[in-house]
mmCIF file of the N, C-alpha and C atoms, coordinates in Angstrom:
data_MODEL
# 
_entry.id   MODEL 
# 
loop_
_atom_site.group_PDB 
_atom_site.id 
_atom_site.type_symbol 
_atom_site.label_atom_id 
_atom_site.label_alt_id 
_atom_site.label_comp_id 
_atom_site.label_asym_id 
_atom_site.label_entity_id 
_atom_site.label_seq_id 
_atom_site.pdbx_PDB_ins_code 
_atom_site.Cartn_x 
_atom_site.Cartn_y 
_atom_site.Cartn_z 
_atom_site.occupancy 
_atom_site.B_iso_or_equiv 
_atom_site.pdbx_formal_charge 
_atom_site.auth_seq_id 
_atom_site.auth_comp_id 
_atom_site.auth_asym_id 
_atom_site.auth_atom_id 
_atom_site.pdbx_PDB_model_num 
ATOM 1   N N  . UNK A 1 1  ? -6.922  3.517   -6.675  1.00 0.00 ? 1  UNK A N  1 
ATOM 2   C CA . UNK A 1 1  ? -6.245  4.154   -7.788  1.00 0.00 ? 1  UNK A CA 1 
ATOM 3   C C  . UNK A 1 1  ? -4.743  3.885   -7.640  1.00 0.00 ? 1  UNK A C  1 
ATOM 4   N N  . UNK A 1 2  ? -3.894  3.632   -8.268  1.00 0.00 ? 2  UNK A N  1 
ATOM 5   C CA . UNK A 1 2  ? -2.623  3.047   -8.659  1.00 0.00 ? 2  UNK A CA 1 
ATOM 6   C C  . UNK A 1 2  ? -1.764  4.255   -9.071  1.00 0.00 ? 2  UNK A C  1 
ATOM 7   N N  . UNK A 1 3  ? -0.995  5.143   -7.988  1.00 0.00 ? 3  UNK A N  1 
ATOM 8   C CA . UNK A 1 3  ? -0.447  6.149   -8.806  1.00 0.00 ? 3  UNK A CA 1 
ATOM 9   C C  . UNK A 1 3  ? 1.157   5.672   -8.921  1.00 0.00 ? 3  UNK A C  1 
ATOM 10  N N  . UNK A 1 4  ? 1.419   4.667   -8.923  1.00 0.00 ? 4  UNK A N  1 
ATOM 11  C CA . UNK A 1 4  ? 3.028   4.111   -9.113  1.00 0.00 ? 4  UNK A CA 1 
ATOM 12  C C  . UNK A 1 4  ? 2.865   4.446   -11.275 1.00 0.00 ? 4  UNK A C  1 
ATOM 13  N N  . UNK A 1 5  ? 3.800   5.320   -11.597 1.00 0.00 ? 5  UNK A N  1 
ATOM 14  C CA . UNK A 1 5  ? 4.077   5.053   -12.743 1.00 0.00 ? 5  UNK A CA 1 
ATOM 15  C C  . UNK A 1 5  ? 3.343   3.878   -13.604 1.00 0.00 ? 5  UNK A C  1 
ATOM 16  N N  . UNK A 1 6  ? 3.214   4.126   -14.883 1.00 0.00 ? 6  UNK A N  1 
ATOM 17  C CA . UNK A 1 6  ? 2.706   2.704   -15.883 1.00 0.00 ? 6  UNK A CA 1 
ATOM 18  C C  . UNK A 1 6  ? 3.806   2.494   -16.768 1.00 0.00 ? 6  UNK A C  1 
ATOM 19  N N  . UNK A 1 7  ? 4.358   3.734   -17.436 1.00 0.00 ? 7  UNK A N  1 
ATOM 20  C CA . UNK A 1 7  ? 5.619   3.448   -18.020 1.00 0.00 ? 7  UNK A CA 1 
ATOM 21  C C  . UNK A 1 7  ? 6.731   2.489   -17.732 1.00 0.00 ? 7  UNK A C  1 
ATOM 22  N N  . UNK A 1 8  ? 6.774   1.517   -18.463 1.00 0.00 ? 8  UNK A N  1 
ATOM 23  C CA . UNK A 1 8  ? 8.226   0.593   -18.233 1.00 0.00 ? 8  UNK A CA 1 
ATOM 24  C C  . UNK A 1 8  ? 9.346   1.233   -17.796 1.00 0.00 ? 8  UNK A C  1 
ATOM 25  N N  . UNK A 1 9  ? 9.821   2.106   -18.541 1.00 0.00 ? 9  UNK A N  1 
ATOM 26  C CA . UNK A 1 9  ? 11.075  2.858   -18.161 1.00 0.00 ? 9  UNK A CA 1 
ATOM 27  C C  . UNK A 1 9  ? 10.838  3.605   -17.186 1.00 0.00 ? 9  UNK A C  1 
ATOM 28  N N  . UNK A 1 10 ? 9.738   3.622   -16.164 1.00 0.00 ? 10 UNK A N  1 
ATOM 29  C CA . UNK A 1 10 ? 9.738   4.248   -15.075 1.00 0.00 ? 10 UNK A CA 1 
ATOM 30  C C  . UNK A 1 10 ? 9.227   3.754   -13.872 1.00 0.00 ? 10 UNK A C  1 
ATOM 31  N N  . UNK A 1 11 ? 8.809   2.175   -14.041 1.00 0.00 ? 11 UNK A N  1 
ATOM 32  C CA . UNK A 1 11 ? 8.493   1.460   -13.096 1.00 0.00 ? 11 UNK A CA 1 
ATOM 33  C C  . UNK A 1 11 ? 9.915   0.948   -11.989 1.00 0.00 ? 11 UNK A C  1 
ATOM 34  N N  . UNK A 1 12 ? 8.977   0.632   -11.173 1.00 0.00 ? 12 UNK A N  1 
ATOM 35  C CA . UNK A 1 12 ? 9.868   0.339   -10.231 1.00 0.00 ? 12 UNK A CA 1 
ATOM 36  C C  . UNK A 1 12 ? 9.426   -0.783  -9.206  1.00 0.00 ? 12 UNK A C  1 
ATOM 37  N N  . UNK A 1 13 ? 9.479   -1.664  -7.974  1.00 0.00 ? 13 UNK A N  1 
ATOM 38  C CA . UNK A 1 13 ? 9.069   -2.288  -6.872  1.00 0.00 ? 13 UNK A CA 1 
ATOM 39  C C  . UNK A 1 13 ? 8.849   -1.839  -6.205  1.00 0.00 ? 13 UNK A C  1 
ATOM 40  N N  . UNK A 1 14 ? 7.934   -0.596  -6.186  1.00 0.00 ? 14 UNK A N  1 
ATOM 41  C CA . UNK A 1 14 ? 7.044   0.158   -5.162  1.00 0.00 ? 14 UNK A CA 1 
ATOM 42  C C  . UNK A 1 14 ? 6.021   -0.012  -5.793  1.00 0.00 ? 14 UNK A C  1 
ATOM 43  N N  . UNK A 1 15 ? 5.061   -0.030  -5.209  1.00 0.00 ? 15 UNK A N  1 
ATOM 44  C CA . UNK A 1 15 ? 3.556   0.025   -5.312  1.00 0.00 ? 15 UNK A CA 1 
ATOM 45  C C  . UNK A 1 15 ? 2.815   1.116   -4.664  1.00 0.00 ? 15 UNK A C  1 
ATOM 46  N N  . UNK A 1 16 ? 2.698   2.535   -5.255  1.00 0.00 ? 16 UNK A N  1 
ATOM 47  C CA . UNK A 1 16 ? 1.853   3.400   -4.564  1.00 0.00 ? 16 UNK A CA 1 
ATOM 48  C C  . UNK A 1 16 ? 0.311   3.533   -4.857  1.00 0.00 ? 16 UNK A C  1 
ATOM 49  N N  . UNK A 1 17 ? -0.540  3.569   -3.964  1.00 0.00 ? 17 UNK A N  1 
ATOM 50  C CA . UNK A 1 17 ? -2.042  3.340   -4.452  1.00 0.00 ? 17 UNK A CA 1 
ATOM 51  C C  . UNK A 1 17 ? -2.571  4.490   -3.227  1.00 0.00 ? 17 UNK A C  1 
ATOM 52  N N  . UNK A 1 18 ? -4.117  4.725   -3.902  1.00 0.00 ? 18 UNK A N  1 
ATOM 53  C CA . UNK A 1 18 ? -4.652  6.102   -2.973  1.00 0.00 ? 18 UNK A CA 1 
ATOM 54  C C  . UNK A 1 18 ? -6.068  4.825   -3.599  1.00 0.00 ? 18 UNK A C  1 
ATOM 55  N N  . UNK A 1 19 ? -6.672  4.983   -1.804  1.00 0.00 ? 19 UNK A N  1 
ATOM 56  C CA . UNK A 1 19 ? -7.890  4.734   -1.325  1.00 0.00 ? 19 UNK A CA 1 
ATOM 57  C C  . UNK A 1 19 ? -8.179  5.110   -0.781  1.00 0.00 ? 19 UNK A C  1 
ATOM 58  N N  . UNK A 1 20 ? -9.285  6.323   -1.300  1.00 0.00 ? 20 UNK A N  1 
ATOM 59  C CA . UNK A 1 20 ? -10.209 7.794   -0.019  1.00 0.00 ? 20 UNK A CA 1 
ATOM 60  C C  . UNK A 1 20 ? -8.995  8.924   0.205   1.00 0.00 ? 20 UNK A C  1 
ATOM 61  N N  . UNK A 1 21 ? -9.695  9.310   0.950   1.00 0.00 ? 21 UNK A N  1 
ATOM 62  C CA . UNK A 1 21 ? -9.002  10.808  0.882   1.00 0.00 ? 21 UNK A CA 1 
ATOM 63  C C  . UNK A 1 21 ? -7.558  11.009  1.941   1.00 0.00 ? 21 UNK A C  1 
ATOM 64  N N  . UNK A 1 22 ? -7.337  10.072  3.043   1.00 0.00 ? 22 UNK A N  1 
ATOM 65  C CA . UNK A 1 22 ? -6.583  9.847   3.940   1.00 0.00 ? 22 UNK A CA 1 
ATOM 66  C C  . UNK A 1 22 ? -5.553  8.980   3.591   1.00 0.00 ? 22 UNK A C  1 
ATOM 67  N N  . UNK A 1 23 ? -4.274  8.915   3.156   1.00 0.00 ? 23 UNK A N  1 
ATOM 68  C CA . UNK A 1 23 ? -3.416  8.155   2.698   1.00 0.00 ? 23 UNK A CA 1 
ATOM 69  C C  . UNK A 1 23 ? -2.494  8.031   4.456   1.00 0.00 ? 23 UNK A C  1 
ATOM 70  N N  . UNK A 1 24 ? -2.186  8.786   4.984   1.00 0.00 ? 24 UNK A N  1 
ATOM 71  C CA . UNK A 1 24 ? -1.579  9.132   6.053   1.00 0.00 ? 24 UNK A CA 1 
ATOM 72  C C  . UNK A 1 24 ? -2.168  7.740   7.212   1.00 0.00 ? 24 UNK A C  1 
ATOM 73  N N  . UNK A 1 25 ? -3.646  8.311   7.526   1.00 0.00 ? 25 UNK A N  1 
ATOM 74  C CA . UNK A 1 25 ? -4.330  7.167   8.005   1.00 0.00 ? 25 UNK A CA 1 
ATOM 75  C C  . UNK A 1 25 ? -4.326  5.840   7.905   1.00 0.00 ? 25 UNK A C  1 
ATOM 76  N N  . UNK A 1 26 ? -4.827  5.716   6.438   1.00 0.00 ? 26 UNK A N  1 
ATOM 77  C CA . UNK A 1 26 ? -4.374  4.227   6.097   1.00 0.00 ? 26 UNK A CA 1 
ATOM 78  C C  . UNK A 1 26 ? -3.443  3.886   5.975   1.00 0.00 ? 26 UNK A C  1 
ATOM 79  N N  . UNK A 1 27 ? -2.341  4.732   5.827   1.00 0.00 ? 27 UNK A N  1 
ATOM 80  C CA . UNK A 1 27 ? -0.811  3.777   5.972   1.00 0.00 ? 27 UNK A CA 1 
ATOM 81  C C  . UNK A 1 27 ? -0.633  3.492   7.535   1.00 0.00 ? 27 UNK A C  1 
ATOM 82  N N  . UNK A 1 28 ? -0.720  4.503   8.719   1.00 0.00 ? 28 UNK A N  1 
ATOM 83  C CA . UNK A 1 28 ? -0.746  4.301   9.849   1.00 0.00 ? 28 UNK A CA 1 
ATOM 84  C C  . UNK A 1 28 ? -1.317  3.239   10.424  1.00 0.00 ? 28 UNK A C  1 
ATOM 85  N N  . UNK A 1 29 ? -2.819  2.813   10.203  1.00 0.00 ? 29 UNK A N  1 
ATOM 86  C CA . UNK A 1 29 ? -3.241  1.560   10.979  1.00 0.00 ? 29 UNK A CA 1 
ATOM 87  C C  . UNK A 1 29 ? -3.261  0.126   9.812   1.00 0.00 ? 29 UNK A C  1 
ATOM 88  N N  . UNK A 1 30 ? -2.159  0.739   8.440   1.00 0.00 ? 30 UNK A N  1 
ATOM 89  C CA . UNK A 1 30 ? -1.631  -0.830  7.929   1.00 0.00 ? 30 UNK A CA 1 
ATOM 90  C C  . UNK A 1 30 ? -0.415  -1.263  8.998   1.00 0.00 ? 30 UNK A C  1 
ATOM 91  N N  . UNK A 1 31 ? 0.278   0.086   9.062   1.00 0.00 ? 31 UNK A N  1 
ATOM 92  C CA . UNK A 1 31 ? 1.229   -0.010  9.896   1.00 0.00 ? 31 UNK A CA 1 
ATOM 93  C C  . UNK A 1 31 ? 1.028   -0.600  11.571  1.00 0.00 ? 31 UNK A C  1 
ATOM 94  N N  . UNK A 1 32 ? 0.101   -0.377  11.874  1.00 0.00 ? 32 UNK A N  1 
ATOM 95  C CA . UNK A 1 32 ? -0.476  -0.912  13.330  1.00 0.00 ? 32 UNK A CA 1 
ATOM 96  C C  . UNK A 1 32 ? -0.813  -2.306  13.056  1.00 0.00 ? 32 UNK A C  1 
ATOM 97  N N  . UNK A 1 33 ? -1.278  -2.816  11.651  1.00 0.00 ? 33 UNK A N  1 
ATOM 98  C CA . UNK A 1 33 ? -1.405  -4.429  11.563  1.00 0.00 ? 33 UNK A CA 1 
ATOM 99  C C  . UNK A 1 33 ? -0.407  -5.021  10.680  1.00 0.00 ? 33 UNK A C  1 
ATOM 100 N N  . UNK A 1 34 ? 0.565   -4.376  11.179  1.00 0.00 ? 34 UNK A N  1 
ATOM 101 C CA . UNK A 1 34 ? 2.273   -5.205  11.138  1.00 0.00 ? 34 UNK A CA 1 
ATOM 102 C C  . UNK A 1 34 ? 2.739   -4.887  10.179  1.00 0.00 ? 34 UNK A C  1 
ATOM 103 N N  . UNK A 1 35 ? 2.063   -4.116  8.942   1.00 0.00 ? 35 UNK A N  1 
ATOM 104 C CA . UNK A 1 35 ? 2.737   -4.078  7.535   1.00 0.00 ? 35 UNK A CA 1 
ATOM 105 C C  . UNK A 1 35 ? 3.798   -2.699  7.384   1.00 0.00 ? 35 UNK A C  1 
ATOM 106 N N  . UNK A 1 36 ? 4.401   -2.719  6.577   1.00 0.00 ? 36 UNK A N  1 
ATOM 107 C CA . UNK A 1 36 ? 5.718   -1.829  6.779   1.00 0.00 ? 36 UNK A CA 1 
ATOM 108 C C  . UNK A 1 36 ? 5.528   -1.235  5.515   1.00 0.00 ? 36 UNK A C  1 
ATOM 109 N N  . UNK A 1 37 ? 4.673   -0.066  5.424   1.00 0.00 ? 37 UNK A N  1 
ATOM 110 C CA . UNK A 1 37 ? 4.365   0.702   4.727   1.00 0.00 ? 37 UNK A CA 1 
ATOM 111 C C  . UNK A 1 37 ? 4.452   1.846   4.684   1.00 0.00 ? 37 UNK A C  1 
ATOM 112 N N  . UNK A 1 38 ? 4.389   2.864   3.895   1.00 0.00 ? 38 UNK A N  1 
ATOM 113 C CA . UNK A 1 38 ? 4.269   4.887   3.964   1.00 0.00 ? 38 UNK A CA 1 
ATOM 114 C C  . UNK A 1 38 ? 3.419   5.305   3.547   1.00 0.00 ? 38 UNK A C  1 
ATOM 115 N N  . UNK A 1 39 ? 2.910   6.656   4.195   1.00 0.00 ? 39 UNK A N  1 
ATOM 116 C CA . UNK A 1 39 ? 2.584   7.794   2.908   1.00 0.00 ? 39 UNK A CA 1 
ATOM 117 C C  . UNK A 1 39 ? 3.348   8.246   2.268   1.00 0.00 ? 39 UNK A C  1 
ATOM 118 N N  . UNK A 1 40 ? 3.194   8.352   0.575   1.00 0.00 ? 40 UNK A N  1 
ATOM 119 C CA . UNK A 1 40 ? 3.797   8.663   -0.155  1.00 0.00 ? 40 UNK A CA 1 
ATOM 120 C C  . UNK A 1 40 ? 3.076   9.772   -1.466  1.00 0.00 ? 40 UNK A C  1 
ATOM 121 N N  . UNK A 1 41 ? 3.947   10.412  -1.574  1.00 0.00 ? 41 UNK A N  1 
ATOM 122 C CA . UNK A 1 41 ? 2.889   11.245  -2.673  1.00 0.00 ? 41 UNK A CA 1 
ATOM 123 C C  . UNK A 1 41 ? 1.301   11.114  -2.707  1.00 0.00 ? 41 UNK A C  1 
ATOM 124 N N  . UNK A 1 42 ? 0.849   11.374  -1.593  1.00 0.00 ? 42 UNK A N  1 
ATOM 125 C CA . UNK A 1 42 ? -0.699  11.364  -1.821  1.00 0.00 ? 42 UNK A CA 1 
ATOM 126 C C  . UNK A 1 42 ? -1.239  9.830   -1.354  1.00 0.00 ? 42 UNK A C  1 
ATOM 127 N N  . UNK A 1 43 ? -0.651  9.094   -2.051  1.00 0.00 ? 43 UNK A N  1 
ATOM 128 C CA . UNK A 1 43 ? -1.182  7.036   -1.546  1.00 0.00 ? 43 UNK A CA 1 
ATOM 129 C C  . UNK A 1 43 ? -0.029  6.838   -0.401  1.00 0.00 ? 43 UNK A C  1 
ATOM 130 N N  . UNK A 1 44 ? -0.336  5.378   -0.627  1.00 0.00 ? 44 UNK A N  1 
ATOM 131 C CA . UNK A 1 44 ? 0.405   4.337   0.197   1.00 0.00 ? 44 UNK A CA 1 
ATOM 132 C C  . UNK A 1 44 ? 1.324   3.910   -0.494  1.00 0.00 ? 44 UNK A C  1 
ATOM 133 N N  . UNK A 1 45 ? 2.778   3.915   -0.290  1.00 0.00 ? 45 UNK A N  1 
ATOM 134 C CA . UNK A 1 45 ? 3.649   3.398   -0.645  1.00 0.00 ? 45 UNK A CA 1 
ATOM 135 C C  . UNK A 1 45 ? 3.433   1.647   -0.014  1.00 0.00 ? 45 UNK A C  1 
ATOM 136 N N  . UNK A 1 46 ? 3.849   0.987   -0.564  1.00 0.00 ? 46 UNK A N  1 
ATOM 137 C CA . UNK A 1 46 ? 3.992   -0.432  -0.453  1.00 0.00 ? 46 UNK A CA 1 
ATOM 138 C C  . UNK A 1 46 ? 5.259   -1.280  -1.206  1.00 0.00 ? 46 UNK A C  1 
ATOM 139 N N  . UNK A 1 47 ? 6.316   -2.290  -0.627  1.00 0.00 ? 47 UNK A N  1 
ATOM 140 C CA . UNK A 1 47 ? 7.446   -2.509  -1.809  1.00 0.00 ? 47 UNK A CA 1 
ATOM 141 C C  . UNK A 1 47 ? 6.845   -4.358  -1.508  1.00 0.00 ? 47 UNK A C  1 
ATOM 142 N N  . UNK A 1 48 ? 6.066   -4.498  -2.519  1.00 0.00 ? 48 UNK A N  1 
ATOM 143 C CA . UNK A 1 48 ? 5.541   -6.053  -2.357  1.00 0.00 ? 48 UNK A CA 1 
ATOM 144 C C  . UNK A 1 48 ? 6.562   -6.895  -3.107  1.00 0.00 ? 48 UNK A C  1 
ATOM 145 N N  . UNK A 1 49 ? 7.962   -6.719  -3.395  1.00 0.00 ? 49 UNK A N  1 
ATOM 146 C CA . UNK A 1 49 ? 8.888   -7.392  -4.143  1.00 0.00 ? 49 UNK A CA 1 
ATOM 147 C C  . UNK A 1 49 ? 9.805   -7.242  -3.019  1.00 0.00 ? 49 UNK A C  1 
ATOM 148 N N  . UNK A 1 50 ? 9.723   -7.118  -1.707  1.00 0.00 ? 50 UNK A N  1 
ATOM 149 C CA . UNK A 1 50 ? 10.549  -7.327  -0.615  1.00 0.00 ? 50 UNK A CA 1 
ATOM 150 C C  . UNK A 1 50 ? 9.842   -7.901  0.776   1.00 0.00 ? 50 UNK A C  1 
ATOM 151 N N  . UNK A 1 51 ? 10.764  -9.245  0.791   1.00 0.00 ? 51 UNK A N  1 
ATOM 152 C CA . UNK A 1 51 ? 10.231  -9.834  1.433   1.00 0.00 ? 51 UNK A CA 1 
ATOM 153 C C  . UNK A 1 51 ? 8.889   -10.127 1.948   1.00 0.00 ? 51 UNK A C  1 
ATOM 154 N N  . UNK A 1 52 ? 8.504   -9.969  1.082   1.00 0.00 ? 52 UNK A N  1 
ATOM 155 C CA . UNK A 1 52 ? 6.783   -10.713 1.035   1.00 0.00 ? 52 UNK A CA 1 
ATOM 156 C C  . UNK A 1 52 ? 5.817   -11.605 -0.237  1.00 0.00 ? 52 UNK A C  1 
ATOM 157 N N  . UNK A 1 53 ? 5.505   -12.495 0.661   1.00 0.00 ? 53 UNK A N  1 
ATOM 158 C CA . UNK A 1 53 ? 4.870   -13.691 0.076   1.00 0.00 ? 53 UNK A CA 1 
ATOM 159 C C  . UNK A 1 53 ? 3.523   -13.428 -0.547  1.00 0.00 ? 53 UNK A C  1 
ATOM 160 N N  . UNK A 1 54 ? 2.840   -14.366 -1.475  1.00 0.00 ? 54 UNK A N  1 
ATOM 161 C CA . UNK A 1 54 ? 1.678   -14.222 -1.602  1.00 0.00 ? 54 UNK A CA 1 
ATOM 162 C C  . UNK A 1 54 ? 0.696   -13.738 -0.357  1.00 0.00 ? 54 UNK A C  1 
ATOM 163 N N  . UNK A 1 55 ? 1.281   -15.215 0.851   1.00 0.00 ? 55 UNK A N  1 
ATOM 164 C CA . UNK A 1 55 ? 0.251   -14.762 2.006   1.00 0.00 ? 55 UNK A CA 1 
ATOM 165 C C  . UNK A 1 55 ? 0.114   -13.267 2.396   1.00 0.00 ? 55 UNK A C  1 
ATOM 166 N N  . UNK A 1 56 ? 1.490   -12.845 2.639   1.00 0.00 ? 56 UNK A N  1 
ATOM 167 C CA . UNK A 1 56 ? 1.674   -11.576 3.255   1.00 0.00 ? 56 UNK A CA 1 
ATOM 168 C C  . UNK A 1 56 ? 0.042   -10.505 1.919   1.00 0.00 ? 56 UNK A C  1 
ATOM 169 N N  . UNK A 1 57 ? 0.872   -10.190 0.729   1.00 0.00 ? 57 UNK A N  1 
ATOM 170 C CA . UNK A 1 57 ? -0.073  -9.601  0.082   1.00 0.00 ? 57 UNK A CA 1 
ATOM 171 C C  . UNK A 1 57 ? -1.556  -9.891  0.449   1.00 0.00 ? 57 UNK A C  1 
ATOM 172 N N  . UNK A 1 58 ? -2.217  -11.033 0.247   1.00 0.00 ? 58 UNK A N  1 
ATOM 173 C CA . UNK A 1 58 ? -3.701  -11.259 1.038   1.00 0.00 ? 58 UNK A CA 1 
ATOM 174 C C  . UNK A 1 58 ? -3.877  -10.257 1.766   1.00 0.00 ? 58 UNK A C  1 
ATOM 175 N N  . UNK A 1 59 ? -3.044  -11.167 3.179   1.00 0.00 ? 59 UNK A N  1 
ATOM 176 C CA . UNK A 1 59 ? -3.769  -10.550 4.629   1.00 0.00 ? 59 UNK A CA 1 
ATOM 177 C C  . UNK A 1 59 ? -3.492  -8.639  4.515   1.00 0.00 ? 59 UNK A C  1 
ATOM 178 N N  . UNK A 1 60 ? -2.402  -7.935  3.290   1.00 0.00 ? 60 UNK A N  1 
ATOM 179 C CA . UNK A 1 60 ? -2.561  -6.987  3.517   1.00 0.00 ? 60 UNK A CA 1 
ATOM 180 C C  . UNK A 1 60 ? -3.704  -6.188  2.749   1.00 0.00 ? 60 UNK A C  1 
ATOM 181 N N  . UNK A 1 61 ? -4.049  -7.056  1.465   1.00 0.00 ? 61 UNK A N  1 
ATOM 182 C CA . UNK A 1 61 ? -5.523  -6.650  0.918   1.00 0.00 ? 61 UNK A CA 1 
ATOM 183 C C  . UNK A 1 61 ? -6.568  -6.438  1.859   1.00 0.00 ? 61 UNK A C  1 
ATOM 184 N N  . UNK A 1 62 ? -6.531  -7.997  2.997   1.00 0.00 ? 62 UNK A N  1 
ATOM 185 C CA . UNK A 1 62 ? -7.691  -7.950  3.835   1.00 0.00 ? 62 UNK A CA 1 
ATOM 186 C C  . UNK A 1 62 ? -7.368  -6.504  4.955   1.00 0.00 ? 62 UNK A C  1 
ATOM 187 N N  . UNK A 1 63 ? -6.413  -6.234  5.033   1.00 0.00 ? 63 UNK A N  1 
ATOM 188 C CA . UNK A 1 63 ? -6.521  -5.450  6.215   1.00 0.00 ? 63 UNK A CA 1 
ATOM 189 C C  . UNK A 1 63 ? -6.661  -3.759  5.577   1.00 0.00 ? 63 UNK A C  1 
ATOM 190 N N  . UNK A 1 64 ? -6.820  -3.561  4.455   1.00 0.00 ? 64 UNK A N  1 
ATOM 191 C CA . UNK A 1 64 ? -6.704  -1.965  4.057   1.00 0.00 ? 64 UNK A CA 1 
ATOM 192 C C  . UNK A 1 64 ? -8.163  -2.367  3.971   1.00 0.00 ? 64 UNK A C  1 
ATOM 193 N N  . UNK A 1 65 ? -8.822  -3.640  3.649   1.00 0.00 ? 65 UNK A N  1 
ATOM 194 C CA . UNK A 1 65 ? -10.070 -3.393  3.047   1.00 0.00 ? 65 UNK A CA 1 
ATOM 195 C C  . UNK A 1 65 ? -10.893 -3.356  4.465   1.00 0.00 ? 65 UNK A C  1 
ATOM 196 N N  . UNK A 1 66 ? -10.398 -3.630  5.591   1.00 0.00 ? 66 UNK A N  1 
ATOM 197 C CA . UNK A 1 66 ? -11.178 -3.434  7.486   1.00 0.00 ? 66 UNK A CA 1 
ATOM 198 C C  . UNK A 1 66 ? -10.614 -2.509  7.381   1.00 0.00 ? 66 UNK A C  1 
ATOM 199 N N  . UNK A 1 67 ? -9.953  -1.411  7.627   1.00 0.00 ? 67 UNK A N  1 
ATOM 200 C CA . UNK A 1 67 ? -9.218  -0.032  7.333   1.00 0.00 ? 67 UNK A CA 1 
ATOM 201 C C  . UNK A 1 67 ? -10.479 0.800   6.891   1.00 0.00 ? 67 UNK A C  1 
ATOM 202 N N  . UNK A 1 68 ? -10.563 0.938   5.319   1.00 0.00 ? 68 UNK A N  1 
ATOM 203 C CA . UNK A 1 68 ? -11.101 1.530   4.467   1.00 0.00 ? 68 UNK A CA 1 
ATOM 204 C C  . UNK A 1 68 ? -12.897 1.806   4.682   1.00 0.00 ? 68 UNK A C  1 
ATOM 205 N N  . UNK A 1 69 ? -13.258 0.250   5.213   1.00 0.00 ? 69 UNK A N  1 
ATOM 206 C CA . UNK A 1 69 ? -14.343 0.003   6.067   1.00 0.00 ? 69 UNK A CA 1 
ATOM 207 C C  . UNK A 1 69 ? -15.259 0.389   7.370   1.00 0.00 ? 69 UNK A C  1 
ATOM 208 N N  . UNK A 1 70 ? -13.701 0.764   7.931   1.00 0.00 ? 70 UNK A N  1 
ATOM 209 C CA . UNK A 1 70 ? -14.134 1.710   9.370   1.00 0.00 ? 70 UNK A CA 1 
ATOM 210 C C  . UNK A 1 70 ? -15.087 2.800   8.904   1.00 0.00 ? 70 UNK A C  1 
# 
């Protein structure tokens, strides 16, 4: 679920998203596989318009989705 704003006039280069009930968790062991992320209001904060590449985005899809998996 995508709770970053939809409104134009209120978007921004954060990306906050909630997968399961533990946002805390999953930001913690994104954070243990190198990614530089938060809890934020309930999701995961993420700023994918700083310094990060396509690759980077992937491997961090792949790693919430071994995360989420546990």
């Amino acid at each position: 679920e995508i709770l970053s704003p939809w409104e134009p006039e209120r978007r921004s280069g954060f990306l906050v998203f909630r997968l399961g009930d533990d946002a805390e968790k999953l930001a913690a062991g994104s954070r243990q596989e190198g990614f530089v992320v938060r809890a934020r209001g309930g999701g995961v904060r993420v700023a994918p318009h700083f310094y990060i590449d396509e690759e980077d985005l992937n491997r961090l899809v792949a790693a919430v989705r071994r995360l989420v998996a546990r």
